[in-house]
C-alpha positions as CSV (number, residue, x, y, z in Angstrom):
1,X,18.9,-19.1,-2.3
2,X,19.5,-17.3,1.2
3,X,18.1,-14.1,1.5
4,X,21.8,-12.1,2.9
5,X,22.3,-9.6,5.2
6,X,23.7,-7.8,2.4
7,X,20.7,-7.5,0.8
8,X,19.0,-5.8,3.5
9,X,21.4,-3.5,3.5
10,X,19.7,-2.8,0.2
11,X,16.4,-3.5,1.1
12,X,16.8,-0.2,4.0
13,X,18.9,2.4,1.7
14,X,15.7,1.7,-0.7
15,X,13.0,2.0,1.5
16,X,14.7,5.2,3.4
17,X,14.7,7.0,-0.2
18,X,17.7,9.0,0.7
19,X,21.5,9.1,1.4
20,X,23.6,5.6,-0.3
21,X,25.9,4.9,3.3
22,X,24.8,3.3,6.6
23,X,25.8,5.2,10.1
24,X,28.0,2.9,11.7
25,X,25.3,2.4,14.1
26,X,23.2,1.3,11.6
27,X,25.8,-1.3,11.0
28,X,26.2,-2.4,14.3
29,X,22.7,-3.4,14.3
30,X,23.1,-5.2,11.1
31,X,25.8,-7.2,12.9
32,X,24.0,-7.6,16.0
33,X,21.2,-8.8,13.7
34,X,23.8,-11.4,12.3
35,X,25.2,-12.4,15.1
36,X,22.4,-13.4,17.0
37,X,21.1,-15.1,13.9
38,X,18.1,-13.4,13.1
39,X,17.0,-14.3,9.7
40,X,17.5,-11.8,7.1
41,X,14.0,-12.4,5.7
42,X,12.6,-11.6,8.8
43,X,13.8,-8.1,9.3
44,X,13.2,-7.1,5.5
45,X,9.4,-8.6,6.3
46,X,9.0,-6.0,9.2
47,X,11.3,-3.8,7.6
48,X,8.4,-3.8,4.4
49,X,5.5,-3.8,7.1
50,X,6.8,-0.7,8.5
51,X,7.5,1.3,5.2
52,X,4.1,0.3,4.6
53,X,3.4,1.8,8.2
54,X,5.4,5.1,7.5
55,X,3.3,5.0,4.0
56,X,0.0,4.9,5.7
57,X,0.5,7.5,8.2
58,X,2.4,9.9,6.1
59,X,5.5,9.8,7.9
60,X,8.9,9.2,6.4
61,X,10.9,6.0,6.4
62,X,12.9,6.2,9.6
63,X,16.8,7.6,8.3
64,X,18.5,5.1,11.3
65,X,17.3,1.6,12.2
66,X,16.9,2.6,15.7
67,X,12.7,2.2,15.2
68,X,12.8,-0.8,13.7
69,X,15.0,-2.3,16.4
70,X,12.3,-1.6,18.8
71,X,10.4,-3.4,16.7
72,X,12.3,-6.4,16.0
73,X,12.6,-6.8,19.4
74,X,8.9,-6.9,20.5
75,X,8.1,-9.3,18.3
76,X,10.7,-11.5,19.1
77,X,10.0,-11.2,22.9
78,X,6.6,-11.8,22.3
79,X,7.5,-15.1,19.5
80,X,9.3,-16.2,23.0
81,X,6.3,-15.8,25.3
82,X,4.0,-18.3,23.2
């Protein structure tokens, strides 16, 4: 079965521990996300690594997805440059 978009929806509201809505730029990076057809399992992979991250250092999980963007991103430039 396909890991959804919806899910990581889920997957974020979990992680972030607090509030049950997404900003609606939150959403427009789900979409983004979508539409440039990133696989859902791949964000809630780095979305896990970073909790894990935040966990470590004793930070919270970030309340927007604006951090993990960055972070997506990197590693898909770098997947490109190999």
């Amino acid at each position: 079965q396909d890991f959804e978009y919806s899910m990581l929806i889920h997957l974020f509201i979990e992680l972030r521990g607090r509030g049950m809505s997404l900003s609606s730029a939150d959403l427009d990076i789900f979409k983004a996300w979508e539409d440039s057809g990133i696989k859902p399992e791949f964000i809630a992979q780095i979305m896990v690594e970073y909790a894990d991250e935040c966990k470590q250092k004793s930070k919270h999980f970030p309340n927007s997805l604006l951090p993990l963007t960055r972070k997506v991103r990197s590693i898909l430039i770098k997947a490109h440059e190999t």
